[in-house]
N, C-alpha and C positions, 0 to 999 in steps of 0.2 A: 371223495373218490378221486379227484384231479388230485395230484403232486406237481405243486406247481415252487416248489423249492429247485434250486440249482440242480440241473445235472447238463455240467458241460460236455460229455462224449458218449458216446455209443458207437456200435460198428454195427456195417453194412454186411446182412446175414446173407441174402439174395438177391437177384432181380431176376425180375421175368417180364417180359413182354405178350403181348396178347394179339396177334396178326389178325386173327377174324373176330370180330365180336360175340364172345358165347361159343367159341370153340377152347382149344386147349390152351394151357399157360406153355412160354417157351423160357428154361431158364438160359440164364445169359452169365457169364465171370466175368465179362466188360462191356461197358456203352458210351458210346460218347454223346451228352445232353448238350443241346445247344439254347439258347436262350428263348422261349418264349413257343416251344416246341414240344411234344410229350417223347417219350421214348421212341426211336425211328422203329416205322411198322409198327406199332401198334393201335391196333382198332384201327388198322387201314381198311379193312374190308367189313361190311356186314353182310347178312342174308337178311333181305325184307319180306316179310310176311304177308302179303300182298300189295295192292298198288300201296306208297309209301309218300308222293309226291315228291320227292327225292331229284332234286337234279345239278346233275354233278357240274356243269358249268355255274352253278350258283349256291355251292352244297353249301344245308344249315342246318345245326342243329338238329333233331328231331327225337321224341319220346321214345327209350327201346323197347314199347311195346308194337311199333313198326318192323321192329325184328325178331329172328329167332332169337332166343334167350332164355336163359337159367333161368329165370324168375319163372315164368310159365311152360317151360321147355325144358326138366331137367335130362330127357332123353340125352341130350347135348353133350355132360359129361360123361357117356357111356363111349364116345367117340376119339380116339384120340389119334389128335392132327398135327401137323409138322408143314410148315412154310419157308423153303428156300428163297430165300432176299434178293439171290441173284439171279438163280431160274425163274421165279416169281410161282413156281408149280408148290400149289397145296396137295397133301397124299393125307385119306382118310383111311384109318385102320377104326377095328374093333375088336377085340381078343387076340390082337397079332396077325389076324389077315387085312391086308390091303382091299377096301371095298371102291376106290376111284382116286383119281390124282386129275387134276388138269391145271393147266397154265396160264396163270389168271390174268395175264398179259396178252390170249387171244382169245376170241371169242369160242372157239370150239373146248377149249381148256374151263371157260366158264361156265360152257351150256354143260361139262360133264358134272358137274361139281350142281351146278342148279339143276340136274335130272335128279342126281340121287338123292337130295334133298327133297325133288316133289315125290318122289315113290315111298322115300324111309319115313318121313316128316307128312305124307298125305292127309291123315286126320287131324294134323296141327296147324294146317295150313289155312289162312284168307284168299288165298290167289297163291298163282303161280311163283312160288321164290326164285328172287332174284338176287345173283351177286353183284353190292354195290361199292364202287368207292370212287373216289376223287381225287386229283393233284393237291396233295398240301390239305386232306380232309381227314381227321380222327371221328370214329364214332363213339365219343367216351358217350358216361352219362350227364357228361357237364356238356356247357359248350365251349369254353373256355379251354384252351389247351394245357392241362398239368399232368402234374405225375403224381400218383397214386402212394401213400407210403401205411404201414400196418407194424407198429409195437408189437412185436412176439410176446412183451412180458402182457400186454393188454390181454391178448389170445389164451394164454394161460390163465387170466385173472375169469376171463368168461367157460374154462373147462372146468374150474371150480364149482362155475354158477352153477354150471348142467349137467357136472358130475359125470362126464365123460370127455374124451376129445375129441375137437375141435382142429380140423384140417385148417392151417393158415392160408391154404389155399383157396378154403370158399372164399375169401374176400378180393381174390383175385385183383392183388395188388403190384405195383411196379416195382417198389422196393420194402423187404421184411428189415426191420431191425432189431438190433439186441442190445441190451444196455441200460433200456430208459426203464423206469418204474412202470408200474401196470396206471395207462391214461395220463402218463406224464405228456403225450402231445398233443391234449388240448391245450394244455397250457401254452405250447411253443405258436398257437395260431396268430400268426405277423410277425413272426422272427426268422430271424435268416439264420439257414443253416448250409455249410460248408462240406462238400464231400469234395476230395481230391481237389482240384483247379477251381470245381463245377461249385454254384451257388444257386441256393432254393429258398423263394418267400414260401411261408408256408400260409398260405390263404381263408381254410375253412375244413369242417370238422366233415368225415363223411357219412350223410347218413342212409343206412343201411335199408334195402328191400328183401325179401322173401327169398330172395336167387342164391345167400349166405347159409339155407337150409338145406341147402344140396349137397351132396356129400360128393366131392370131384374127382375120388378113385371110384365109388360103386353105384354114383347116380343115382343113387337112394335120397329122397326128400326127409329124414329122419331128425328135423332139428326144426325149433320153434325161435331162433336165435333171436331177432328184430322182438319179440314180445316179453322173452325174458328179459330184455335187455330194459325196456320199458317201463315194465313192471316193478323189477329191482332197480333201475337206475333213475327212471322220468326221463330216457332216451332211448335213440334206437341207434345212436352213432358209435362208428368202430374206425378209426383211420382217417388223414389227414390228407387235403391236396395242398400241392404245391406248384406254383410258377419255377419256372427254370431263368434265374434272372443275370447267370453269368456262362459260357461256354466251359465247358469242363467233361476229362474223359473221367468215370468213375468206376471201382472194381469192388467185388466181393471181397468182403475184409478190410476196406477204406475205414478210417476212423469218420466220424460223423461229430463234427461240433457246431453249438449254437453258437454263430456272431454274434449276434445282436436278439434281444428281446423286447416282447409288443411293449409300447409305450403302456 
């Protein structure tokens, strides 16, 4: 199933960043990766699902079942949200009307955004939700700070499996590519790869939970995807992390080559 023959290039299809954990994807034409960092803003913010132990002078780690999220929470995708970087104000739409916006930089901006969560989100709730984040804190699912990347040809080889498609989207990743053979990047696991300036180890395979069954335009849970994956493959993994191990600005349409491969 891996093609782990030579394939020196591919190009950089999208990026997207993810501002709130388990809210919307924001696509992006340029970013600039610094080393040892995930893409700026994303997973800066989660909602925690009641008390979480969570504390931001010492933030660590913690399971996203502490938060709202896709995985049990597909409501989430029916929401779509937009985060200015510089106002720091998130605005929650649903069908095109605007349901609240606050400014997650004061606390009155927060408690609006944590109201409408406890009223829409009431029966999914542990406690009271709260918006959380930190100076210099991602809430990926790892602990480790990387960046997310997802094989378009892989994505296709799996609409095959299921005999319908597959939003590249559910996997809600940082960067889509195009080019490589369908699972050509497990094989790249400990090879460095080069986009623009920017340089990435790529670390580890990622595997997949139930939050990938979500369908991210209609919130519809309508996909079995982690078990088919299982089933037919003896895995549940779709997409690859990576460390950020040189500073570099990188854009849509960058050629993407391996330097080096794993020993």
């Amino acid at each position: 199933m891996i093609d782990s023959g030579s394939v020196d290039t591919a190009t950089l299809d999208s990026i997207y960043r993810y501002p709130v954990k388990g809210l919307s994807p924001e696509g992006m034409d340029r970013v600039s990766l610094r080393a040892g960092l995930t893409l700026p803003e994303d997973r800066r913010y989660a909602i925690e699902n009641g008390p979480s132990g969570f504390d931001p002078a010492n933030p660590q780690s913690l399971p996203k079942i502490k938060f709202l999220m896709l995985m049990r929470n597909e409501r989430l995708a029916s929401l779509h949200t937009r985060y200015d970087a510089t106002s720091h104000v998130l605005t929650i739409h649903h069908h095109g009307c605007e349901l609240v916006r606050g400014d997650l930089d004061t606390a009155a901006g927060r408690a609006a955004i944590e109201d409408f969560f406890a009223t829409t989100f009431a029966k999914e709730l542990r406690g009271p939700p709260r918006l959380l984040s930190a100076a210099g804190h991602s809430f990926s699912d790892v602990a480790r700070k990387v960046v997310s990347i997802i094989n378009l040809s892989s994505v296709a080889e799996l609409e095959r499996l299921v005999g319908q498609d597959v939003n590249p989207l559910r996997f809600r990743a940082n960067l889509y590519v195009s080019g490589w053979p369908a699972w050509h990047e497990f094989a790249l696991v400990g090879s460095t790869l080069a986009i623009g300036e920017a340089r990435l180890k790529v670390v580890k395979r990622i595997v997949r939970c139930a939050a990938v069954n979500v369908d991210p335009v209609t919130a519809v849970r309508d996909l079995e995807l982690p078990h088919a994956m299982m089933r037919n493959y003896g895995h549940d993994d779709c997409g690859i992390y990576a460390d950020v191990i040189a500073d570099g600005d990188i854009a849509v349409g960058d050629t993407i080559r391996v330097l080096s491969s794993p020993a």
